[in-house]
C-alpha positions in Angstrom: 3.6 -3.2 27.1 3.6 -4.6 23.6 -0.3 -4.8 23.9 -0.5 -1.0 24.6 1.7 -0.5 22.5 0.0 -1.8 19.4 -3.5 -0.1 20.8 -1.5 3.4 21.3 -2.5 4.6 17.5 -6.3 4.2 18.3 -5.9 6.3 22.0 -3.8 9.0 20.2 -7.0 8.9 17.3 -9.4 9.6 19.8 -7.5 12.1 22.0 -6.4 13.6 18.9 -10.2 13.7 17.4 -12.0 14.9 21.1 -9.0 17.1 22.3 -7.6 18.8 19.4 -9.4 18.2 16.5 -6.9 17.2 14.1 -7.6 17.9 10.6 -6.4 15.7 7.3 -4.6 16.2 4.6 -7.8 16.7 1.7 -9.1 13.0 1.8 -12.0 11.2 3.5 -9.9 7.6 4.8 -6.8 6.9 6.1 -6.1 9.9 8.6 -3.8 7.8 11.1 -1.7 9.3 13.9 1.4 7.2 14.8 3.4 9.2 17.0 2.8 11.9 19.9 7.0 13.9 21.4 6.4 16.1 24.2 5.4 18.9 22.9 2.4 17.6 21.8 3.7 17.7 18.0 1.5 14.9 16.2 3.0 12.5 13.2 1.1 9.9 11.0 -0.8 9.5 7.3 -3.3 10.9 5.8 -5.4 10.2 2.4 -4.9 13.4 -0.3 -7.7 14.7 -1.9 -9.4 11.7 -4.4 -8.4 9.3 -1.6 -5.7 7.3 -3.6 -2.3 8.6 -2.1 -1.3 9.3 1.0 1.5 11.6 2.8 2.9 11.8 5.8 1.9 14.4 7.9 3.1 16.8 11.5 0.4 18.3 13.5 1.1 21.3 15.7 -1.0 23.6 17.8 -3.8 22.6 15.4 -2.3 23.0 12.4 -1.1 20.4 10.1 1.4 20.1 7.5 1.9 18.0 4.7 5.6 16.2 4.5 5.1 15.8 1.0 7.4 12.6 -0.5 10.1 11.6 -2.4 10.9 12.7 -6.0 9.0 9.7 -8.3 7.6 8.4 -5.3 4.2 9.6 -4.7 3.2 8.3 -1.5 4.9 8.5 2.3 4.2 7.0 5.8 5.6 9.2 9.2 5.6 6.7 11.8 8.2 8.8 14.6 9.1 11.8 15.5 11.7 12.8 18.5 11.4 16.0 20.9 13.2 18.4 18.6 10.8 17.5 16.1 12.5 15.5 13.6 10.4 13.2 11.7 11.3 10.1 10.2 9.5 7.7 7.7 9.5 6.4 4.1 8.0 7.1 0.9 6.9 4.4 -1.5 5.9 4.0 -5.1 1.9 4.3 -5.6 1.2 1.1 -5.1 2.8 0.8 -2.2 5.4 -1.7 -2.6 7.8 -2.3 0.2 10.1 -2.7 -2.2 10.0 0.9 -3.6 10.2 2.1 0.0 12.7 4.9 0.9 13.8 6.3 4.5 13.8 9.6 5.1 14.4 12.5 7.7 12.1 15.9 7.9 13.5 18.7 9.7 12.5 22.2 9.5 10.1 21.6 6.3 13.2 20.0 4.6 12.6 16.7 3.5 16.1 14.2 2.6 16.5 10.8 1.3 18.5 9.2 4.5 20.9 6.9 1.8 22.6 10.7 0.8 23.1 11.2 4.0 25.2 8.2 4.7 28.9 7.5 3.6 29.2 7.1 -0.3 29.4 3.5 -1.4 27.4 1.6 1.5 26.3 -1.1 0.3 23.2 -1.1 2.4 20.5 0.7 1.1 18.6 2.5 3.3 14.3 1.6 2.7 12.3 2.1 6.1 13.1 4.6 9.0 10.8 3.4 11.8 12.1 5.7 14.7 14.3 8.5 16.0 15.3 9.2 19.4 16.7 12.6 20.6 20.1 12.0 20.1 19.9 12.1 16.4 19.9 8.3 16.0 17.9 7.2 13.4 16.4 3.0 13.1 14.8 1.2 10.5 15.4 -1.5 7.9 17.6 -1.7 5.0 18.7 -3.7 2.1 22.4 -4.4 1.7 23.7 -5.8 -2.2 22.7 -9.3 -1.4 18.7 -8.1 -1.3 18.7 -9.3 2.4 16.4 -7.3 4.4 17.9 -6.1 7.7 18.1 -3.2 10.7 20.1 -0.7 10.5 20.8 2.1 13.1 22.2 5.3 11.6 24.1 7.3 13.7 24.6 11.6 13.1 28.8 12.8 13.3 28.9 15.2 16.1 30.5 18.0 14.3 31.4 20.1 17.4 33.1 16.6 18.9 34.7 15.0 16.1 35.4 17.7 13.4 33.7 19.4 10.5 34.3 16.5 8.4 33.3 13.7 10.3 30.9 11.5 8.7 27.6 10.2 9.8 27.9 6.0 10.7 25.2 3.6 9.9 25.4 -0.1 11.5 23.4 -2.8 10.8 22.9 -6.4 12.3 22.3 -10.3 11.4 19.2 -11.2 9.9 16.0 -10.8 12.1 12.4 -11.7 10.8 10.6 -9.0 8.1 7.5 -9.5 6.9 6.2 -6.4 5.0 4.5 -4.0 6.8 1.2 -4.3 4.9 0.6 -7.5 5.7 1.2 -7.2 9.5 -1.5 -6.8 12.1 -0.9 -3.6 14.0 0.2 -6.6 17.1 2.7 -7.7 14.9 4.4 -4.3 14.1 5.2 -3.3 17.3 6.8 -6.9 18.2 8.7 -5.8 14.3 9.9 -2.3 15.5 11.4 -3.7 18.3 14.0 -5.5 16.8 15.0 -2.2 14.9 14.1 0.4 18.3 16.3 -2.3 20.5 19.4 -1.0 18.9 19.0 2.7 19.0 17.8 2.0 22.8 21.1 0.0 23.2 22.7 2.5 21.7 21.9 5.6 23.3 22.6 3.4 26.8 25.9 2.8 26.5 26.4 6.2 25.7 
């Protein structure tokens, strides 16, 4: 599975390029899909005009749209997106430094920095959202004061359930390997994400 898993961007890239024809976002390079729901809505990269920054991007019916990124923080990555089409990722300073990198959530053509959706005063910081399954629950990694970097599994209030104000959980875990996304082989991502996707996975089973 892992192996298929780490090969999955370049089948989507070719489906994507014979099927559908998906365009890019202004820039020659970097045009990656990561992600495919079931309604055929597409997530991924792609280089702006100039080739120098990239955004996230969704794709649907054969047009795509532009994320956009966080304020001061010119460049974003949209690795997952669940079947109601919520899209999660991270923007980053322009150099790309993992250690500028902040989660967010795109819904509707809204896009929100995931730490102000959390209870005030965590002391985990919230830096990579790497997936989202359909009950809301979002995964990533995160930094908590002592600069440690770590999973975290964010968990939505349910309003109708628990009360208008409720307040949306986040969880995190022991320390698990990290080694920063731009220096991992596409292999060694997915063996990554799995630390963070085996908690929203255990998650959602219990429940």
């Amino acid at each position: 599975m892992l192996v298929l898993h780490c090969c999955f961007h370049v089948y989507l890239a070719h489906r994507l390029h014979d099927e559908f024809q998906v365009s890019s976002l202004g820039g020659t390079f970097g045009n990656i899909p990561f992600d495919i729901n079931n309604k055929g809505q597409v997530v991924g990269q792609s280089d702006l005009p100039g080739d120098t920054v990239h955004h996230g991007f969704f794709w649907e019916n054969g047009k795509i749209t532009d994320v956009g990124s966080l304020p001061g923080l010119p460049m974003s990555v949209a690795p997952w997106i669940n079947n109601q089409g919520r899209v999660v990722g991270f923007s980053q300073d322009a150099n790309g430094d993992d250690s500028s990198s902040v989660a967010f959530l795109w819904q509707n053509g809204v896009l929100t920095d995931l730490n102000a959706l959390i209870p005030a005063g965590s002391s985990l910081f919230l830096m990579e959202a790497v997936a989202i399954n359909d009950h809301g629950q979002i995964a990533g990694w995160g930094r908590p004061a002592n600069g440690d970097i770590r999973p975290f599994l964010l968990t939505p209030c349910q309003v109708n359930v628990e009360g208008p104000t409720c307040q949306n959980t986040v969880e995190t875990t022991a320390i698990v390997p990290y080694v920063s996304p731009r220096s991992l082989t596409n292999f060694e991502k997915s063996i990554q994400n799995r630390w963070v996707r085996s908690l929203m996975s255990a998650k959602s089973t219990a429940e």
